[in-house]
N, C-alpha and C positions, 0 to 999 in steps of 0.2 A: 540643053533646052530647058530642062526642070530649074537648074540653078536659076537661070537667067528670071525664069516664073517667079523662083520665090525671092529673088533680087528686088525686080519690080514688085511684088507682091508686098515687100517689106518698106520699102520706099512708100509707095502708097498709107499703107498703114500705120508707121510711124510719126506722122503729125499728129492722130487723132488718138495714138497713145501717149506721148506726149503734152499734148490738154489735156488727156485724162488725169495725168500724174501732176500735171499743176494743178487742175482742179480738186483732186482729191488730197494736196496737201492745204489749200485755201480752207475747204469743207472743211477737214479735222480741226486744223487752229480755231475757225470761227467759231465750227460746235462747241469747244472746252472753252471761248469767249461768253458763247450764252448760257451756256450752262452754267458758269460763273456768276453772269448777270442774274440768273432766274434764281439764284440759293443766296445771292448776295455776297459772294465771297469778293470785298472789296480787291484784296490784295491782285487778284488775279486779274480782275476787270483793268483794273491800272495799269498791270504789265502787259495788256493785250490791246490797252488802248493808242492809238497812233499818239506819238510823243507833240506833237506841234498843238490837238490839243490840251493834252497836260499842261503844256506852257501856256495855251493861250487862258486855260483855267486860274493860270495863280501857280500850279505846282503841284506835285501829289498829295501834300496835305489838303491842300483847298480842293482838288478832284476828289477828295476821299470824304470832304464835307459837303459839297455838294452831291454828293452818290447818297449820303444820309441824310441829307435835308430832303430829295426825291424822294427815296422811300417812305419816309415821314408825309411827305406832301401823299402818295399814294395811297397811304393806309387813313389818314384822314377822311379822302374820298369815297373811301367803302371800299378799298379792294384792299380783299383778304392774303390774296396770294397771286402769282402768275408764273407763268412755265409755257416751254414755247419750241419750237423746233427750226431751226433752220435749212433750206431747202437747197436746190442748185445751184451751184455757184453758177454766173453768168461770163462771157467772154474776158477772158483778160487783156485787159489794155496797155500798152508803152505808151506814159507820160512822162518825159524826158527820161529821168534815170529809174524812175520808180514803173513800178507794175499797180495798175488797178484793175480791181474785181467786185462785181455787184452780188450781194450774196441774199437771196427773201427771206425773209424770216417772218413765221408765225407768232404770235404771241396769244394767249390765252390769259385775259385777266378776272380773277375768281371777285367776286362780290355776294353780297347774302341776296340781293334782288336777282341774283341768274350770273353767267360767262360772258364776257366779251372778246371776241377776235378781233386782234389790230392788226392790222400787216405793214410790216415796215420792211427797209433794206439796211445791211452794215456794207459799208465799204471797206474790200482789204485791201491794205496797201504795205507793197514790198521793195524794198530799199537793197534788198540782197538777190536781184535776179527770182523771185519766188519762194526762197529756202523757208523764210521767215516771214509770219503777215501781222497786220497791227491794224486796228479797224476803228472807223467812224459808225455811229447813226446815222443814215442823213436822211430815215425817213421821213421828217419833218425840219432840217436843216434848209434854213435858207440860203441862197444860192451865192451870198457875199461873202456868209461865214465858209462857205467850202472853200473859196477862191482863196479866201485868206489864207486859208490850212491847205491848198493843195495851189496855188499858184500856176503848176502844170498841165494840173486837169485838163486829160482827154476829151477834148467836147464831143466825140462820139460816143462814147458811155453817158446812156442815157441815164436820170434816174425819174423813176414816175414821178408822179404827183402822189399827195399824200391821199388817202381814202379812210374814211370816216369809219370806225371801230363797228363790229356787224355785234347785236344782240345775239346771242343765243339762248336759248331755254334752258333748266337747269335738267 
């Protein structure tokens, strides 16, 4: 009778260990993505970015010149720095052979007038059943350029609308 408990017991629980362990391998890659992002380590942002669009960029040199012509566009603007967190990853999706995952991300952009909070989302996407993820922005991606770069797309993975950066006091 005990067996039988912890049989069904383990069945039961077993799905929701299961997302945990995709989720918690989404969460790591994406963190050492932003983390990357926020110190600027081009190299690693490239190898963490989804390959279709690297291609649709030009190529890694041209994604490697556009990641330094943004930063340049940034610091223009007055922001000195930014650093930023990433949050729960959200449900994962089957879109034909690939897996997607909506993952929040905070951002904190430093300027001398005060902080700005952006909120945006990466999309992870996995080509190998989970093992590996490779991600988009598409906090502010429009919804042609995604079709283009995911053609699959889960129309049930939502992704919000974009929300306009909150001031904060220094």
């Amino acid at each position: 009778m005990i067996m039988k408990f912890v049989s069904v017991l383990f069945l039961l629980i077993l799905p929701f260990s299961l997302h945990a362990q995709d989720t918690a391998t989404v969460k790591r890659q994406a963190g050492l993505f932003a983390h990357a992002t926020f110190k600027g380590d081009v190299a690693i942002i490239i190898a963490g970015t989804y390959p279709k669009l690297i291609e649709l960029s030009g190529g890694k040199e041209q994604m490697q010149q556009l990641i330094a012509e943004r930063v340049d566009e940034l610091k223009k603007q007055g922001i000195t720095s930014f650093e930023g967190t990433i949050g729960t990853p959200g449900k994962i999706y089957k879109a034909d052979t690939q897996l997607h995952c909506l993952i929040p991300e905070q951002i904190i952009l430093k300027t001398a007038a005060g902080r700005y909070l952006a909120r945006s989302y990466l999309l992870g996407v996995s080509d190998d059943n989970g093992e590996s993820w490779t991600f988009l922005d598409v906090g502010n991606m429009p919804a042609d350029v995604l079709r283009r770069l995911l053609p699959n797309f889960n129309e049930e993975l939502k992704i919000p609308a974009p929300v306009k950066p909150e001031f904060l006091a220094n």
